[in-house]
OpenMM code with the backbone's topology and positions (N, CA, C; nanometers):
from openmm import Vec3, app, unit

residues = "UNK UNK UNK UNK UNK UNK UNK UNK UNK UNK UNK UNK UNK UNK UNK UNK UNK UNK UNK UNK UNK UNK UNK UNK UNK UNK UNK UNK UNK UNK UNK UNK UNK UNK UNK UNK UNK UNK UNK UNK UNK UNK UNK UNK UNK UNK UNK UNK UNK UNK UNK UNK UNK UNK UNK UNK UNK UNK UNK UNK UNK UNK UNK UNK UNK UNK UNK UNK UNK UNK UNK UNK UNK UNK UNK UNK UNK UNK UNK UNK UNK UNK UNK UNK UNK UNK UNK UNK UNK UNK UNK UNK UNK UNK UNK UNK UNK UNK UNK UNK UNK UNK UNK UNK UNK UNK UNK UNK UNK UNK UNK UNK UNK UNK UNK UNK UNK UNK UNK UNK UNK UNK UNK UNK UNK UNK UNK UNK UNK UNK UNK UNK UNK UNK UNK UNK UNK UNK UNK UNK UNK UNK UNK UNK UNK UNK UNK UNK UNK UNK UNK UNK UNK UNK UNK UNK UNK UNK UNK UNK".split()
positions = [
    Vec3(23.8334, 4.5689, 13.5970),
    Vec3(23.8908, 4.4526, 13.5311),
    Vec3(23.8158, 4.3243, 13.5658),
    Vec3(23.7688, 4.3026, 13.6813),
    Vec3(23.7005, 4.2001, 13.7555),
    Vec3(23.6043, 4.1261, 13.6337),
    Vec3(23.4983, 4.2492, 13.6009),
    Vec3(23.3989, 4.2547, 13.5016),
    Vec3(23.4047, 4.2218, 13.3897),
    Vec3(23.5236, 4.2144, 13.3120),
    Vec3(23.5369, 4.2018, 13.1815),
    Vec3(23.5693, 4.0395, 13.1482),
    Vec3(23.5306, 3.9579, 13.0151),
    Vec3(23.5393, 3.8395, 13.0346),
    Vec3(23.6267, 3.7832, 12.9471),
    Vec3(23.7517, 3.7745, 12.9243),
    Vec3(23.8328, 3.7898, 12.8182),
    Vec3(23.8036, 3.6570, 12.6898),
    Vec3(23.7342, 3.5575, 12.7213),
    Vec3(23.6539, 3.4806, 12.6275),
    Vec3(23.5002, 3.4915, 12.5688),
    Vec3(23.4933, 3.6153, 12.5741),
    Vec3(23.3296, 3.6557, 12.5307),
    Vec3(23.3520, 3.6895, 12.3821),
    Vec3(23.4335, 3.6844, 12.3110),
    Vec3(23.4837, 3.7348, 12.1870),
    Vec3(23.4733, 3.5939, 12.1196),
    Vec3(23.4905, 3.4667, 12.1937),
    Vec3(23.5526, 3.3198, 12.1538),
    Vec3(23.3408, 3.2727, 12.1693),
    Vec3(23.3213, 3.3322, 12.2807),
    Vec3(23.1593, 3.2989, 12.2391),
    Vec3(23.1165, 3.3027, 12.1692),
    Vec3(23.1099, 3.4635, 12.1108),
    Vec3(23.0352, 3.5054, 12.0089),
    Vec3(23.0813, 3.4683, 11.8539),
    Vec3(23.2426, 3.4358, 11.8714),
    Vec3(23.2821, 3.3719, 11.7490),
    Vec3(23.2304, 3.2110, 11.7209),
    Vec3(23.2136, 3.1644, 11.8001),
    Vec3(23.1306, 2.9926, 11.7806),
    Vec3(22.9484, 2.9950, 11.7829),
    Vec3(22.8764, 3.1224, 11.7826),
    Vec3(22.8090, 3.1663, 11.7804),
    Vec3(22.7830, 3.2002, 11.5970),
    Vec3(22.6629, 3.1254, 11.5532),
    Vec3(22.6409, 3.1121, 11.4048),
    Vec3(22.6374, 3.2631, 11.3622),
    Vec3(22.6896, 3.3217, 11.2891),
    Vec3(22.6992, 3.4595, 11.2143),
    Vec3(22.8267, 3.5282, 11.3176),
    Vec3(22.9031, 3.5048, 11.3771),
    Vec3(22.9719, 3.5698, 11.4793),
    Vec3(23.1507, 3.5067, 11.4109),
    Vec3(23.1082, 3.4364, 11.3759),
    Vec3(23.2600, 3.3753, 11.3384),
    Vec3(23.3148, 3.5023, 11.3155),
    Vec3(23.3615, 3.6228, 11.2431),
    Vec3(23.4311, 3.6859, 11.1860),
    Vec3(23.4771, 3.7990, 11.2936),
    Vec3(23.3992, 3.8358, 11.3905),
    Vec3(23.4234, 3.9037, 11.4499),
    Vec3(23.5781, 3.9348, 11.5015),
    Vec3(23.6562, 3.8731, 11.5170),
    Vec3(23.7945, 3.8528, 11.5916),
    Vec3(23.8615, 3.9338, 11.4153),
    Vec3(23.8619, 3.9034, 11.3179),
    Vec3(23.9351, 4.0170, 11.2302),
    Vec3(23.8814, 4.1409, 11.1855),
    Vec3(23.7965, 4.1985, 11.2596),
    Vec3(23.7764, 4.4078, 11.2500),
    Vec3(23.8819, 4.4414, 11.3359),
    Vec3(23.9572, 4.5028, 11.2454),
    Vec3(24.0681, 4.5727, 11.3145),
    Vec3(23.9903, 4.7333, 11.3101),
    Vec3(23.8709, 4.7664, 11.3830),
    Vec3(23.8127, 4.9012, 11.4122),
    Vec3(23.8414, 5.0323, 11.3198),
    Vec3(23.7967, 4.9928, 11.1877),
    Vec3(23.8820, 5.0988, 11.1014),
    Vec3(23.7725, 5.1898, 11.1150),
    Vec3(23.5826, 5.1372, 11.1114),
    Vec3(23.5176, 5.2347, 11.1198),
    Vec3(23.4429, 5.2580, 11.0148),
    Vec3(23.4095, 5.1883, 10.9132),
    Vec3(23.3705, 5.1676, 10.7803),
    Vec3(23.2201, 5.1594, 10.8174),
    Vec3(23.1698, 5.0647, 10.9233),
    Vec3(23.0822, 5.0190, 10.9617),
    Vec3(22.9767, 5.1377, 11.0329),
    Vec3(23.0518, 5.2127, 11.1427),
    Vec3(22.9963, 5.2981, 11.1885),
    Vec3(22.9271, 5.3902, 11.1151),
    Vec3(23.0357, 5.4475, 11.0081),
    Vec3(23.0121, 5.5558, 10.9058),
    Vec3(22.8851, 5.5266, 10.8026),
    Vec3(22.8113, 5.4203, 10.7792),
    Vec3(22.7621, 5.3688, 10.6601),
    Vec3(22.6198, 5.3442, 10.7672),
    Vec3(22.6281, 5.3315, 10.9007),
    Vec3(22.4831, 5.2894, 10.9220),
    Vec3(22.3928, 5.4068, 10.9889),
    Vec3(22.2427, 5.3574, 10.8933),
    Vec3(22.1624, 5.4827, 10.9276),
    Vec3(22.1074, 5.4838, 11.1282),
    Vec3(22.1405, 5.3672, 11.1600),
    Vec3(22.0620, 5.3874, 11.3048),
    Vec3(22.1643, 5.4575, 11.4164),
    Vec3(22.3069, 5.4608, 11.3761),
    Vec3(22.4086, 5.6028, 11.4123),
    Vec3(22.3884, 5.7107, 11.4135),
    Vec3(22.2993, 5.7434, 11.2809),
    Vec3(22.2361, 5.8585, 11.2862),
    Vec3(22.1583, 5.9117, 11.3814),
    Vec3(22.1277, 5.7970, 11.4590),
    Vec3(21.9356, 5.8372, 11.4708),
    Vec3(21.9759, 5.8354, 11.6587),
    Vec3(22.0618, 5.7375, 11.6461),
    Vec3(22.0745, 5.7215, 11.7920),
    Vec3(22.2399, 5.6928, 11.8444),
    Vec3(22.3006, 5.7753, 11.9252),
    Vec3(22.4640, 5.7628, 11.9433),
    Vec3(22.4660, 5.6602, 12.0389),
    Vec3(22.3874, 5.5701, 12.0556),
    Vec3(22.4506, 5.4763, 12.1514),
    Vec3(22.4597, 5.3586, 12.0646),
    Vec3(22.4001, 5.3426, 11.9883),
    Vec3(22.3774, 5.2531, 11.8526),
    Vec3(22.5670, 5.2863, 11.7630),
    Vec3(22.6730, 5.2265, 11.7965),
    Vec3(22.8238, 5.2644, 11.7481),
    Vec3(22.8621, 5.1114, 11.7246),
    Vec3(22.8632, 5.0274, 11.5936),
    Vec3(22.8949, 4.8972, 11.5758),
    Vec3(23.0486, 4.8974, 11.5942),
    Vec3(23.1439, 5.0066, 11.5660),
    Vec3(23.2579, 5.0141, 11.6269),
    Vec3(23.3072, 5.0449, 11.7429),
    Vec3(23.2231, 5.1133, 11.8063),
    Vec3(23.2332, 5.0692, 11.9669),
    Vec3(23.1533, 4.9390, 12.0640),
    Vec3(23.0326, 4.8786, 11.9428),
    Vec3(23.0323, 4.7594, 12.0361),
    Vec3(23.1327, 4.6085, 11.9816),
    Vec3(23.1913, 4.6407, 11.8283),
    Vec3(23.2855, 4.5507, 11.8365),
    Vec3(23.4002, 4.5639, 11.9431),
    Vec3(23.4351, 4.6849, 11.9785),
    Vec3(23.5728, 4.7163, 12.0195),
    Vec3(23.5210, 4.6322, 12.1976),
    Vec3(23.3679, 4.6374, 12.2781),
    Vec3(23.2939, 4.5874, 12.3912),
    Vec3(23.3727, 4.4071, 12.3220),
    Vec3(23.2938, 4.3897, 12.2812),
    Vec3(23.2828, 4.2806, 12.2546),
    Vec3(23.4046, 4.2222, 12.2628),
    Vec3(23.5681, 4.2428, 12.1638),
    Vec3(23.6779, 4.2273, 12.1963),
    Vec3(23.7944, 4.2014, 12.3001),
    Vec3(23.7286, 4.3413, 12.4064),
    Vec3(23.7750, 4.3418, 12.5070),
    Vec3(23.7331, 4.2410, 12.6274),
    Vec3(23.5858, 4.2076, 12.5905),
    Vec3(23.5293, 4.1343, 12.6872),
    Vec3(23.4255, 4.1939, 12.7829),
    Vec3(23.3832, 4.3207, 12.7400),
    Vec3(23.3019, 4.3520, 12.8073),
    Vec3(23.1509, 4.3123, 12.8122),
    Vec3(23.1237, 4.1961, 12.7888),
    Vec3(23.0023, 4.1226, 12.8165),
    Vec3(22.8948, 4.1596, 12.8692),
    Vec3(22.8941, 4.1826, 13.0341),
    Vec3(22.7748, 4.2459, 13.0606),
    Vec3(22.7414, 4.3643, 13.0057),
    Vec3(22.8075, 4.4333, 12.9696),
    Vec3(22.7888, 4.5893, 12.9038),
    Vec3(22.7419, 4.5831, 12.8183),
    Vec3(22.7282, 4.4627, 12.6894),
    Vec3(22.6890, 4.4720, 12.5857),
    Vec3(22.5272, 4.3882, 12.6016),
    Vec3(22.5285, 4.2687, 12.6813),
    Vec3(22.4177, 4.1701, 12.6928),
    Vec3(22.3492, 4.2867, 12.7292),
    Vec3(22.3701, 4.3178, 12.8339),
    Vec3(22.2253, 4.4110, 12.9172),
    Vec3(22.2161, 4.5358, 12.8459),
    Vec3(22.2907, 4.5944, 12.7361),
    Vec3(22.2105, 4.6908, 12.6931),
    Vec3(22.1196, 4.7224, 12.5779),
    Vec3(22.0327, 4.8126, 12.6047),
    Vec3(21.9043, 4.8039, 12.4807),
    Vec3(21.9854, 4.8172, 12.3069),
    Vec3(22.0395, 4.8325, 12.3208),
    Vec3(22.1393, 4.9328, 12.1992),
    Vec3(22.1824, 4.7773, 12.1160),
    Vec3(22.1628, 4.6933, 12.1959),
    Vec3(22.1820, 4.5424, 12.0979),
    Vec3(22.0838, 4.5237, 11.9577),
    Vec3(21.9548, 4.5759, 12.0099),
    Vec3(21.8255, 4.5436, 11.9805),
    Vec3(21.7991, 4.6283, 11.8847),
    Vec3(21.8884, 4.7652, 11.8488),
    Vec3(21.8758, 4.9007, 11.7253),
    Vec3(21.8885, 4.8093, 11.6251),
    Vec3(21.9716, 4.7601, 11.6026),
    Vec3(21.9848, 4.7205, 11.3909),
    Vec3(21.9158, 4.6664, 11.3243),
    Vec3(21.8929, 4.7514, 11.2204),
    Vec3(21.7519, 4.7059, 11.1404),
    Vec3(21.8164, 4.6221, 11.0169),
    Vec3(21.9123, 4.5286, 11.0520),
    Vec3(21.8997, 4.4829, 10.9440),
    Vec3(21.9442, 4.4826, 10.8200),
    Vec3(22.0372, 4.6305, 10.7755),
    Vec3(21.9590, 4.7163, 10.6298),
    Vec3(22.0759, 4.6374, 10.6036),
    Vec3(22.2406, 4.5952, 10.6299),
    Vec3(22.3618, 4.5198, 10.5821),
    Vec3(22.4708, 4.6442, 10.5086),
    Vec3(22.4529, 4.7454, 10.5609),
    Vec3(22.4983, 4.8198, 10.5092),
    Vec3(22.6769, 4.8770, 10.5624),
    Vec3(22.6707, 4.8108, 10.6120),
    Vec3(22.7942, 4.7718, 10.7231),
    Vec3(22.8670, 4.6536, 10.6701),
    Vec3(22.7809, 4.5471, 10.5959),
    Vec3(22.8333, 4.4483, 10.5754),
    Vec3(22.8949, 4.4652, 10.4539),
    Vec3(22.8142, 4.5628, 10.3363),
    Vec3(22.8566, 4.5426, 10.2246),
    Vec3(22.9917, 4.6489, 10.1998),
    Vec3(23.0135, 4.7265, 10.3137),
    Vec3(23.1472, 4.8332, 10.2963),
    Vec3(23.2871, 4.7592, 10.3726),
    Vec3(23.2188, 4.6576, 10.4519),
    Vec3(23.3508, 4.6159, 10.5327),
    Vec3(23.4899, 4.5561, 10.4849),
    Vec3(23.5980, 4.6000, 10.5045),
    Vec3(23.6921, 4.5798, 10.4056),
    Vec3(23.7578, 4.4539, 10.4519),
    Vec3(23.7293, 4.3873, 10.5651),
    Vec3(23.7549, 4.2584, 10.6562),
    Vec3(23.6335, 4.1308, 10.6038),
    Vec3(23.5446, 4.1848, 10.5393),
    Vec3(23.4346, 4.0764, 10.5407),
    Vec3(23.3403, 3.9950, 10.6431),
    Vec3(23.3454, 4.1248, 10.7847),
    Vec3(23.2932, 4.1283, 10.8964),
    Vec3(23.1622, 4.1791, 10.8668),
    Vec3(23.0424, 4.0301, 10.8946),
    Vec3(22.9465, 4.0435, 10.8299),
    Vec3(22.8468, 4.1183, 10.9845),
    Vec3(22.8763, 4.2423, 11.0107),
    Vec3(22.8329, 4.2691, 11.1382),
    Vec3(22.6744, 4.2753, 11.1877),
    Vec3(22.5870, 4.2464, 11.0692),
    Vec3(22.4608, 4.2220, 11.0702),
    Vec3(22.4327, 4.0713, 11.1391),
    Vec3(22.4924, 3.9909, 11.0841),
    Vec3(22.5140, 3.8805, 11.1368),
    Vec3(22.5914, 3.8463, 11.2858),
    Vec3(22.6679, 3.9435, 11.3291),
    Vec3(22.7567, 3.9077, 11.4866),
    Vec3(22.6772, 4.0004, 11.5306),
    Vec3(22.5801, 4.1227, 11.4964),
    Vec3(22.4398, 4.1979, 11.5738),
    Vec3(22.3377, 4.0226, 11.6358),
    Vec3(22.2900, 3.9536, 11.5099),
    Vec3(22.1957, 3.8742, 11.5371),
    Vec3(22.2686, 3.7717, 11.6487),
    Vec3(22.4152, 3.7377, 11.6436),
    Vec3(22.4922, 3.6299, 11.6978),
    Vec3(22.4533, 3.6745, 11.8759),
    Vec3(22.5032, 3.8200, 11.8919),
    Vec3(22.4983, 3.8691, 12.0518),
    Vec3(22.3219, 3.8586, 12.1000),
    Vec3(22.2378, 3.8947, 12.0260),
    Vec3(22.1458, 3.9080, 12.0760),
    Vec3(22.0837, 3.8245, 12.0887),
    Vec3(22.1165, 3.6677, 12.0113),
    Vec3(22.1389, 3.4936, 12.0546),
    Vec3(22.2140, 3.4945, 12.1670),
    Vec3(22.2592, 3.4796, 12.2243),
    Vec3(22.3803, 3.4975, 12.3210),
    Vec3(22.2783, 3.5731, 12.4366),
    Vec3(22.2344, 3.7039, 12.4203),
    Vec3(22.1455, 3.7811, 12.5276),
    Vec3(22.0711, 3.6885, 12.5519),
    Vec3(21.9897, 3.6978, 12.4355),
    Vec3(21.8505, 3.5869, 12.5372),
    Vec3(21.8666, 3.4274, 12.5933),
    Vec3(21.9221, 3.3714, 12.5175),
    Vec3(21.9925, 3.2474, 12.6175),
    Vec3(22.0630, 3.2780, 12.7770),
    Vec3(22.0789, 3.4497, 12.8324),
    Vec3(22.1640, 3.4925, 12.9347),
    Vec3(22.0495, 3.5337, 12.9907),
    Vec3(21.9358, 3.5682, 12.9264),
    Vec3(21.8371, 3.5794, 13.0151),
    Vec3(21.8073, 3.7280, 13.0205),
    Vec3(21.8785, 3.8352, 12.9272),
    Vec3(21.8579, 3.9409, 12.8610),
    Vec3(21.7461, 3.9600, 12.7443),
    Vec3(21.6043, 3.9815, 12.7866),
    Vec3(21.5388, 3.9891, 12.6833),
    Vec3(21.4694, 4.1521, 12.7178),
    Vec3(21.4911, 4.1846, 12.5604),
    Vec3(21.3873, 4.3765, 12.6124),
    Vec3(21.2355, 4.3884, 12.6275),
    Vec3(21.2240, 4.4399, 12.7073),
    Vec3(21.0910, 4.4552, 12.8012),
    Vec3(20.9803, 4.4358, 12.6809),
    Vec3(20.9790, 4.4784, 12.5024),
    Vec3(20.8871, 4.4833, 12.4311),
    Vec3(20.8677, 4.3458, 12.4302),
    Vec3(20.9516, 4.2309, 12.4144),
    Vec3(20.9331, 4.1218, 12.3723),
    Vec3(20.8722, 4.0642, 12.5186),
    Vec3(20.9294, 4.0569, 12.6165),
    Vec3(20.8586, 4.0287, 12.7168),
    Vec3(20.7030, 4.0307, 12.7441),
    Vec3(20.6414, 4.1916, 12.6843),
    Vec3(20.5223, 4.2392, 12.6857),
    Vec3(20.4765, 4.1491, 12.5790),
    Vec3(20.5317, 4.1813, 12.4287),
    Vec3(20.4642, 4.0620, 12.3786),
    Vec3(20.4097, 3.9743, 12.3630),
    Vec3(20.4881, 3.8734, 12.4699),
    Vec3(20.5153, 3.7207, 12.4630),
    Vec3(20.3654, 3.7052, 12.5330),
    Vec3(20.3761, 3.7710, 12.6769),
    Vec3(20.2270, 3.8385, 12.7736),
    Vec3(20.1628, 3.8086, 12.6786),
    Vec3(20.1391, 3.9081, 12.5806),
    Vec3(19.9824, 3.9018, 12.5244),
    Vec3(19.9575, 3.8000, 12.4152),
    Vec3(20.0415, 3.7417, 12.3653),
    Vec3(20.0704, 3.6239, 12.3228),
    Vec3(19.9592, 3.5163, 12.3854),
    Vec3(20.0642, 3.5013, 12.5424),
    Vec3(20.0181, 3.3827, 12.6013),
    Vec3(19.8568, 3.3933, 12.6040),
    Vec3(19.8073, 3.5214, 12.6560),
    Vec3(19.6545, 3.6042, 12.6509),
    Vec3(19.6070, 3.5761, 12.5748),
    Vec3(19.6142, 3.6384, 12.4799),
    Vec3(19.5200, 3.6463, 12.3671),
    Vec3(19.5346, 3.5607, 12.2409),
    Vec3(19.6647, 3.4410, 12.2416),
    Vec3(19.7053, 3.4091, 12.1387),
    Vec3(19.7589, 3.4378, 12.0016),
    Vec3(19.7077, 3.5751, 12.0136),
    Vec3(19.7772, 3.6635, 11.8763),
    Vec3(19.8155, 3.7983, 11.9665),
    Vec3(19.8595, 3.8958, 11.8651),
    Vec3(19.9428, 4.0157, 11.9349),
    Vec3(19.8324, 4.0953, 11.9843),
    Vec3(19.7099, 4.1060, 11.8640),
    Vec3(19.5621, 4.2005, 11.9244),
    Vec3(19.4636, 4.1383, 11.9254),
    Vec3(19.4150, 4.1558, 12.0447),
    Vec3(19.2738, 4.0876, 12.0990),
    Vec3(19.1454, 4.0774, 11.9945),
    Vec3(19.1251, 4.0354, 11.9220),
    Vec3(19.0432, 4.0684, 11.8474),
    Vec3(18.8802, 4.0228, 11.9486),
    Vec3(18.7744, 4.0914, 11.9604),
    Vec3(18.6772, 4.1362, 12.0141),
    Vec3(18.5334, 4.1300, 11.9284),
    Vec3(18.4111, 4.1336, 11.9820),
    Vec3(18.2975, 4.1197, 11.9171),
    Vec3(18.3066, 4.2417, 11.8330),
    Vec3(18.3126, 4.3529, 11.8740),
    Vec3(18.3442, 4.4566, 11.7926),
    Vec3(18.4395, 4.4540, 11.6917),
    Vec3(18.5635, 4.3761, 11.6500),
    Vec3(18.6409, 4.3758, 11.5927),
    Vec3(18.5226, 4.2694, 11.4936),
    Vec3(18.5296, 4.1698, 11.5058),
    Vec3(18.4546, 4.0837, 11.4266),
    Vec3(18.3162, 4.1284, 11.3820),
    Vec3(18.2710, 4.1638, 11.4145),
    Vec3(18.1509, 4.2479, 11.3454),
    Vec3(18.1921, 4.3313, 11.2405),
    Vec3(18.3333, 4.4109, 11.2354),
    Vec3(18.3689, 4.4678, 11.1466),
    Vec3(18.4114, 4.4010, 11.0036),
    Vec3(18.4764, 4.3105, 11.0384),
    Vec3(18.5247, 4.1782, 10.9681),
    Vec3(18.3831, 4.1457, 10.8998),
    Vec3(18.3060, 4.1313, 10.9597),
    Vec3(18.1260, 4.0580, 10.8730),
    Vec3(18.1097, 4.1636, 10.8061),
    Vec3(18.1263, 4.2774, 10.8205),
    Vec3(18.0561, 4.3482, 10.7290),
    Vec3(18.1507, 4.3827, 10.6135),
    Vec3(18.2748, 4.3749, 10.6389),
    Vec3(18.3755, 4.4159, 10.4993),
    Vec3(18.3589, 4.2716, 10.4538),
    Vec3(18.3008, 4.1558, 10.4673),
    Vec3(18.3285, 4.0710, 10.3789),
    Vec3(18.4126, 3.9489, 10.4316),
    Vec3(18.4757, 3.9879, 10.5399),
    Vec3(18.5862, 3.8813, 10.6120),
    Vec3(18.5271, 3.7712, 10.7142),
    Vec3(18.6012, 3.6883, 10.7072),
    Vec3(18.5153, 3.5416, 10.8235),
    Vec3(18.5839, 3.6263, 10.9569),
    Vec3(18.4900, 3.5364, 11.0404),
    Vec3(18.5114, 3.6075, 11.2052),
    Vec3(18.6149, 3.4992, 11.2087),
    Vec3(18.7166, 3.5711, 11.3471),
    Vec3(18.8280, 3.5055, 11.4244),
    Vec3(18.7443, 3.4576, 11.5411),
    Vec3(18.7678, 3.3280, 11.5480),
    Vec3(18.7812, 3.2499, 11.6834),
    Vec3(18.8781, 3.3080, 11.7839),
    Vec3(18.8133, 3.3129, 11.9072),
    Vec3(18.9401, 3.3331, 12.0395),
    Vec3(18.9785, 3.2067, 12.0599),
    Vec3(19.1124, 3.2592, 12.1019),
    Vec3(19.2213, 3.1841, 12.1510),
    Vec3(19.1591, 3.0803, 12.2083),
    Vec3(19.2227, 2.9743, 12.2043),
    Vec3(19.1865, 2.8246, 12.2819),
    Vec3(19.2960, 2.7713, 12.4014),
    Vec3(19.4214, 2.8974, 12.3931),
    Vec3(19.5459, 2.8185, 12.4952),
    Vec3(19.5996, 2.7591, 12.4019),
    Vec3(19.6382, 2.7044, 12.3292),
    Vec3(19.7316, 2.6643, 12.2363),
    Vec3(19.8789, 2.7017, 12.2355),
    Vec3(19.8676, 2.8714, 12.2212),
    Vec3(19.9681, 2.9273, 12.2097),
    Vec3(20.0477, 2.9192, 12.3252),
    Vec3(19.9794, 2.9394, 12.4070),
    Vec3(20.0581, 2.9294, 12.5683),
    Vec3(20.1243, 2.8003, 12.6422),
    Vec3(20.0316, 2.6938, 12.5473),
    Vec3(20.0968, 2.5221, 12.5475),
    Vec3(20.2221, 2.5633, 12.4755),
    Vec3(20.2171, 2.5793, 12.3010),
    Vec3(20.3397, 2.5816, 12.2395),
    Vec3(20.4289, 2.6802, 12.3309),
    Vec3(20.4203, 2.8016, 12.4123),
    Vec3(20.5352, 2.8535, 12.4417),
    Vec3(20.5977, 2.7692, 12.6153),
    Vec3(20.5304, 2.6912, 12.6473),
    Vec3(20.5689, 2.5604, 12.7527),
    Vec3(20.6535, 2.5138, 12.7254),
    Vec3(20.6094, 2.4007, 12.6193),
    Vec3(20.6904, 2.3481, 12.5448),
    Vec3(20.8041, 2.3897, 12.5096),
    Vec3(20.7982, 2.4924, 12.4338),
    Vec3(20.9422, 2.5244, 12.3851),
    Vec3(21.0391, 2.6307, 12.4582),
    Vec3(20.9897, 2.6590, 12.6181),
    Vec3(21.0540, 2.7199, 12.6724),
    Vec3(21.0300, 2.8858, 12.6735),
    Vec3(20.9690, 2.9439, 12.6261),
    Vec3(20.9681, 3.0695, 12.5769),
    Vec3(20.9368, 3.1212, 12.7148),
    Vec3(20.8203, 3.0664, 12.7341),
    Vec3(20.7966, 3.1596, 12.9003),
    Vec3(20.8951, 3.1193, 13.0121),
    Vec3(20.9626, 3.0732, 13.0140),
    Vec3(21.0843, 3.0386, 13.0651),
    Vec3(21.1899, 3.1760, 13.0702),
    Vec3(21.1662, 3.1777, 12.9569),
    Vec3(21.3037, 3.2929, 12.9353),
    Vec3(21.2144, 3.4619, 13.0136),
    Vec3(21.1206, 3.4425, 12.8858),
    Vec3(21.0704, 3.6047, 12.9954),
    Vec3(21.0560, 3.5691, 13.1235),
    Vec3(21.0764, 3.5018, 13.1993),
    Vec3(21.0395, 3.5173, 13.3359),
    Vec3(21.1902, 3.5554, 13.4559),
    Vec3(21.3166, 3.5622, 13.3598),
    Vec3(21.3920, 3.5450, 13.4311),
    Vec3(21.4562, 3.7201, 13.4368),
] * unit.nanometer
topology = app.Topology()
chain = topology.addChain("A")
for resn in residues:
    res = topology.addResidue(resn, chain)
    for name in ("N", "CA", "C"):
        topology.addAtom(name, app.Element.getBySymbol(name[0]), res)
């Protein structure tokens, strides 16, 4: 009981796309209709609304299973509440990374980001390829990117 936060429901509802959350009365519409249930059983939007409700906060921030939904709204368009759960998916995982919950890919990312300025290193070998199909060569990185993520905090967050 210690663990559970009985206003984490009031977060995520003042949380942009989260408002609705507080009327799914867990009928299950949601679960049944999404393909990443299929694919993976920890991925249950009716068992992380039912987390979420209760207040189980850390259970939901820290786990990877935030980070499954692709998106598709297919949850949204069966829900008989108008619980747009694509939207209270994006609301928690706002909520994670402001808590300092970010998944290890984005972390790695951000890394090669700061590195290389783009996601792949592009190389003399890469650019030579580029000259010969016809394409202008890429300049390396100048640090730029690693200023803008200063600035706006980004390496901040992966570091915690």
């Amino acid at each position: 009981m210690s663990e559970l936060d009985p206003k984490f429901k009031y977060r995520v509802a003042r949380e942009p796309g989260g408002e609705k959350i507080k009327l799914c009365f867990a009928c299950g519409i949601c679960t049944a209709s999404c393909p990443i249930r299929e694919i993976d059983e920890r991925y249950n939007p009716r068992k992380i609304i039912r987390m979420i409700l209760l207040g189980m906060k850390k259970r939901v921030l820290e786990n990877d299973f935030i980070w499954f939904c692709s998106s598709c709204y297919a949850c949204t368009e069966r829900c008989p509440q108008g619980v747009r759960f694509t939207d209270v998916m994006n609301a928690i995982k706002n909520i994670a990374v402001k808590e300092g919950y970010v998944p290890w890919a984005f972390v790695q990312q951000i890394e090669i980001l700061k590195k290389h300025g783009r996601l792949y290193e592009i190389d003399e070998f890469d650019n030579n390829k580029r000259s010969a199909l016809g394409l202008p060569r890429i300049a390396k990185a100048k640090g730029f990117t690693q200023k803008i993520m200063e600035l706006t905090g980004i390496d901040k967050i992966t570091k915690r």
